[in-house]
N, C-alpha and C positions, 0 to 999 in steps of 0.2 A: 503493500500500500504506500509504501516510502520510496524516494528517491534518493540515494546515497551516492556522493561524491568522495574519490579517496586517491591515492596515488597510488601507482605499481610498478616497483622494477623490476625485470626482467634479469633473471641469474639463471644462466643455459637454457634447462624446457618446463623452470618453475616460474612460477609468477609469486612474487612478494608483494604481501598486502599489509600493509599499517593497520594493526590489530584496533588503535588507538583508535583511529578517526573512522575504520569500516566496520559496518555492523556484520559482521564473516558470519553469524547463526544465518542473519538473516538467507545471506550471499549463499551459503553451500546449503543451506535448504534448496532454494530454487533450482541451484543446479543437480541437486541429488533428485527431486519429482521428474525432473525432465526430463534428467538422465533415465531413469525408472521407466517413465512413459516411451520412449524413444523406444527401449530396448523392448517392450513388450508388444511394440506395433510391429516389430517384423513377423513375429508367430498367428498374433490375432489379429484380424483384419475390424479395422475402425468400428465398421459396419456390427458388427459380433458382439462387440464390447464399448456401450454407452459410454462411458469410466474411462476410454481415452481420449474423447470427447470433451469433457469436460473440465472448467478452472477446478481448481483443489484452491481451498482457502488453509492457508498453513499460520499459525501459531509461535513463533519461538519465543522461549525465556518467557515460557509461560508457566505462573511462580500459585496460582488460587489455590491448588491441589497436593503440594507437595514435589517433593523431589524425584529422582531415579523412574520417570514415567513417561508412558505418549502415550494418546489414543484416537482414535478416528472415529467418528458420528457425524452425518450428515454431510456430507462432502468437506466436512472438515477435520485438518489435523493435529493438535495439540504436542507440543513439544516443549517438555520442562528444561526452566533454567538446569545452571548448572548448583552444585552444592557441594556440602563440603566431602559425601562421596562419591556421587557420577559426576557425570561431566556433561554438560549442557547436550540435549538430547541431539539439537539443530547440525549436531560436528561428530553425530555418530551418523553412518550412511548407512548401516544396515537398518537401524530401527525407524527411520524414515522408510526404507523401501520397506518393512516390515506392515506397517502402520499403512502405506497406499496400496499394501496386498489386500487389506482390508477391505477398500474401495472398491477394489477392484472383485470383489468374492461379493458384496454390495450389490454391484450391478452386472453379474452375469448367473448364470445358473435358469432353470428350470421356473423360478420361483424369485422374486425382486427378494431385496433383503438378504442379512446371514442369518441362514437357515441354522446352521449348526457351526457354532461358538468354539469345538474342537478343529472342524474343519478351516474355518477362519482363520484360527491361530496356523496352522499348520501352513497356512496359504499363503503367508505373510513370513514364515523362516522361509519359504520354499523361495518367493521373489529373492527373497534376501540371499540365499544361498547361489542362486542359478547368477543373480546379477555378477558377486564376487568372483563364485569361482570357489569359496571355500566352506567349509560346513559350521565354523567357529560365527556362531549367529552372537553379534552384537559386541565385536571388537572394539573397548574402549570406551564400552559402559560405564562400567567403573575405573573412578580413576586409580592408575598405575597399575593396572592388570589387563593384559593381552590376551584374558579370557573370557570369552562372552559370558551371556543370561544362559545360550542353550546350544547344543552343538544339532546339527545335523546326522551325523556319521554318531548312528546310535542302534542300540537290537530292541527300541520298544515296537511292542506287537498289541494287536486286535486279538482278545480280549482283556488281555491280563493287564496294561496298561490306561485301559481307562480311568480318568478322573477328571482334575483341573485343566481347564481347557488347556491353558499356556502345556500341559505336560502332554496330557492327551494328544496333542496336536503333534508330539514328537512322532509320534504312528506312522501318519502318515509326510513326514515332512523328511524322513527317514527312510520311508521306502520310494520315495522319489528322487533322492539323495544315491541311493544305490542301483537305482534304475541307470540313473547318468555317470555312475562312474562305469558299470557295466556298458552300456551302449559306447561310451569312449573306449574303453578296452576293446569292443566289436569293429568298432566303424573309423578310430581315429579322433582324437581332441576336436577338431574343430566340427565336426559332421556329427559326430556323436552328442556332444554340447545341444547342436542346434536341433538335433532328433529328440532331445529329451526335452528339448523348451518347446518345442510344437508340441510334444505329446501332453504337455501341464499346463501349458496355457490353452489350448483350445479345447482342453478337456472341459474345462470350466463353465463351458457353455450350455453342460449339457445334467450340472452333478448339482447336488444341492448338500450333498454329503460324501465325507471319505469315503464312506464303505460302498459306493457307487463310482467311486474311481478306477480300478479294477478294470471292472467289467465298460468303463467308458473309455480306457486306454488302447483297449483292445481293438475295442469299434474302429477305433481313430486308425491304429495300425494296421 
């Protein structure tokens, strides 16, 4: 909603930003959503997925709620300052892409709305993992630990791991996770990557729940 003005010099292929005068939450929010939506329109086509259609209204050093948090309602996304244990939510990139998985599990499926609050959670490590590259969901959460909230690269299974959603959601964020390092192994890093982003994201179009994933992967294949 601001217009920020700041200086940048330029040291090899990094850009230096004056902490001081740029608002940076704001700055790598914007370019984390875009970045996020950018990569999700090569698998899903516009057309499929309302949710890339649309502005997202973002939040940073947003302080009403408490610390170590984000959430997404309503096309919009909430991101807690920083404290004296995370670190400002706006300059972590996974939990942004985490939080417009949200949006995105929002406006597609079977049925408007998240149907299922496991499957949601699980949809938003899954952006978050596919975008990186790595299964360490939420690097730099907390500060001075290089270990996220939840890993991807995990053996929780249908039935025995059912509960809280954020855990629940390892199920399936898990076996998606190991879909795509197996179709890498088959097919090669970069073809394999993109086989297993088509099979997750246009699955979405049609699931309203994990346990309809499966049997939706398959169709798609």
């Amino acid at each position: 909603g601001g217009v920020y003005s700041f200086n940048a010099n330029l040291q090899g292929s990094e850009v230096v930003v004056d902490d001081k005068v740029a608002n940076l939450d704001a700055l790598n929010a914007y370019v984390a959503i875009t970045r996020v939506n950018d990569f999700v329109r090569a698998y899903l086509p516009g057309g499929d997925a309302p949710w890339l259609q649309q502005p997202v209204s973002v939040t940073v050093r947003y302080a009403s709620e408490g610390d170590c948090n984000a959430y997404y309602t309503n096309n919009r996304i909430n991101l807690m300052a920083q404290s004296a244990r995370c670190a400002s939510m706006a300059r972590v990139n996974d939990v942004m892409y985490h939080e417009w998985g949200h949006g995105l599990d929002d406006h597609t499926g079977r049925q408007d709305g998240i149907t299922d609050g496991a499957f949601s959670e699980g949809i938003g490590d899954v952006v978050a993992g596919y975008m990186t590259g790595s299964p360490n969901m939420g690097a730099g959460f907390f500060i001075g630990r290089a270990k996220g909230i939840r890993t991807l690269d995990n053996t929780s299974k249908y039935p025995d791991d059912q509960g809280e959603d954020h855990s629940e959601g390892t199920i399936i964020a898990g076996a998606f996770w190991d879909m795509r390092i197996n179709l890498i192994s088959k097919l090669g890093s970069e073809q394999g990557h993109a086989t297993a982003a088509k099979y997750f994201f246009q699955h979405l179009r049609v699931t309203d729940s994990y346990r309809e994933s499966y049997r939706a992967v398959v169709r798609i294949d």
